[in-house]
C-alpha positions as CSV (number, residue, x, y, z in Angstrom):
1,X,3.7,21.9,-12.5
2,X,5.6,18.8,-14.2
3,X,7.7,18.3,-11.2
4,X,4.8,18.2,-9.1
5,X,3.3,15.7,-11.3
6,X,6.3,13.5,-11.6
7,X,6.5,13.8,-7.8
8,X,3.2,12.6,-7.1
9,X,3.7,9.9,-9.8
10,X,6.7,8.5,-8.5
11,X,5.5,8.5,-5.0
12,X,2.2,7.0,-6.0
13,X,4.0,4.2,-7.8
14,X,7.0,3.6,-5.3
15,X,4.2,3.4,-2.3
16,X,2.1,0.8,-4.5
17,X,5.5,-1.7,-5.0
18,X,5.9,-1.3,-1.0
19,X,2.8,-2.1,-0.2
20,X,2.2,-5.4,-3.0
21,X,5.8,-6.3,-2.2
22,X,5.2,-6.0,1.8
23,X,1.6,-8.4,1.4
24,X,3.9,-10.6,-0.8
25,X,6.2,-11.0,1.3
26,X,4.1,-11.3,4.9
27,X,1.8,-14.1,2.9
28,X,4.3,-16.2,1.4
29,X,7.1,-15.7,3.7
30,X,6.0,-14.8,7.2
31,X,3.2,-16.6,7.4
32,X,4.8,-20.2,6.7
33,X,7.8,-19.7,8.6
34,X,5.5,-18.1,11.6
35,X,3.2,-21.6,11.2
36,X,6.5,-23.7,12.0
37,X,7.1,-22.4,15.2
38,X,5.7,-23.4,18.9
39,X,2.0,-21.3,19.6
40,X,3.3,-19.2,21.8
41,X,5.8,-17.9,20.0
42,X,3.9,-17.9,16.9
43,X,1.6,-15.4,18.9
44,X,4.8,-13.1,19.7
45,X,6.0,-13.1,16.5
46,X,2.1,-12.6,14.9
47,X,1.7,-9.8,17.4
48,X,4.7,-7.7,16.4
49,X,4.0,-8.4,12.8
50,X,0.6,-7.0,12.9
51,X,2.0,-3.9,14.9
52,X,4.5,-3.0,12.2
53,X,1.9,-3.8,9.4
54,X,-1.1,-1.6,10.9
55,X,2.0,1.1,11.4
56,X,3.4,0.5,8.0
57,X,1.6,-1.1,5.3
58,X,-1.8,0.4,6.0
59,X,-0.5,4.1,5.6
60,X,1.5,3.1,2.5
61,X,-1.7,1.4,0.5
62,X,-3.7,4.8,2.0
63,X,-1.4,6.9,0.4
64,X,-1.1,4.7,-2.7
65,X,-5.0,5.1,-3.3
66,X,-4.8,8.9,-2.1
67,X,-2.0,9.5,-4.3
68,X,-3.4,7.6,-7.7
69,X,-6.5,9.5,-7.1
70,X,-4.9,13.1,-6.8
71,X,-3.1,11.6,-10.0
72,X,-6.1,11.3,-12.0
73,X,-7.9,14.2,-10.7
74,X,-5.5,17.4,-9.9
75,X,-3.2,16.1,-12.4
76,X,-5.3,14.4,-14.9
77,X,-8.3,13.6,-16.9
78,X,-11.2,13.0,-14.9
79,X,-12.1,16.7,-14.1
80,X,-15.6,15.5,-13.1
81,X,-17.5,12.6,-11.3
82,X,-19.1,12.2,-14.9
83,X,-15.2,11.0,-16.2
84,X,-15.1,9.2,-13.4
85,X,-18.2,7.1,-13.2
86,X,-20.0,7.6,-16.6
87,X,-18.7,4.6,-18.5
């Protein structure tokens, strides 16, 4: 049971840096370098980007969420929707 919840821990918390770090770094990175370039190529480039994001980031902040909430329920306190929403 303690490997299972240092699992889910890690994972949850590993997933949660890749998907701040990847916003980060698509916001103030991407993005200014993608505004210097000619239009079309900055719809090439924005089009590939958004690929890789919907095929990466979005499944990594899902399973962030997915995973802090198995954290706090499976392995946690909040036992009840009471815990969860009473205060």
């Amino acid at each position: 049971m303690v490997w299972a919840i240092f699992i889910v821990q890690w994972l949850h918390v590993l997933l949660g840096i890749f998907w701040f770090g990847s916003t980060l770094y698509v916001n103030f990175v991407l993005i200014p370098v993608t505004l210097s370039l000619p239009f079309e190529q900055q719809r090439a480039f924005s089009k590939r980007i958004g690929e890789m994001s919907d095929r990466l980031i979005a499944p990594a902040a899902l399973l962030a969420i997915g995973l802090g909430l198995i954290r706090g329920t499976v392995f946690g306190p909040a036992t009840s929707l009471d815990y969860l929403f009473g205060s």
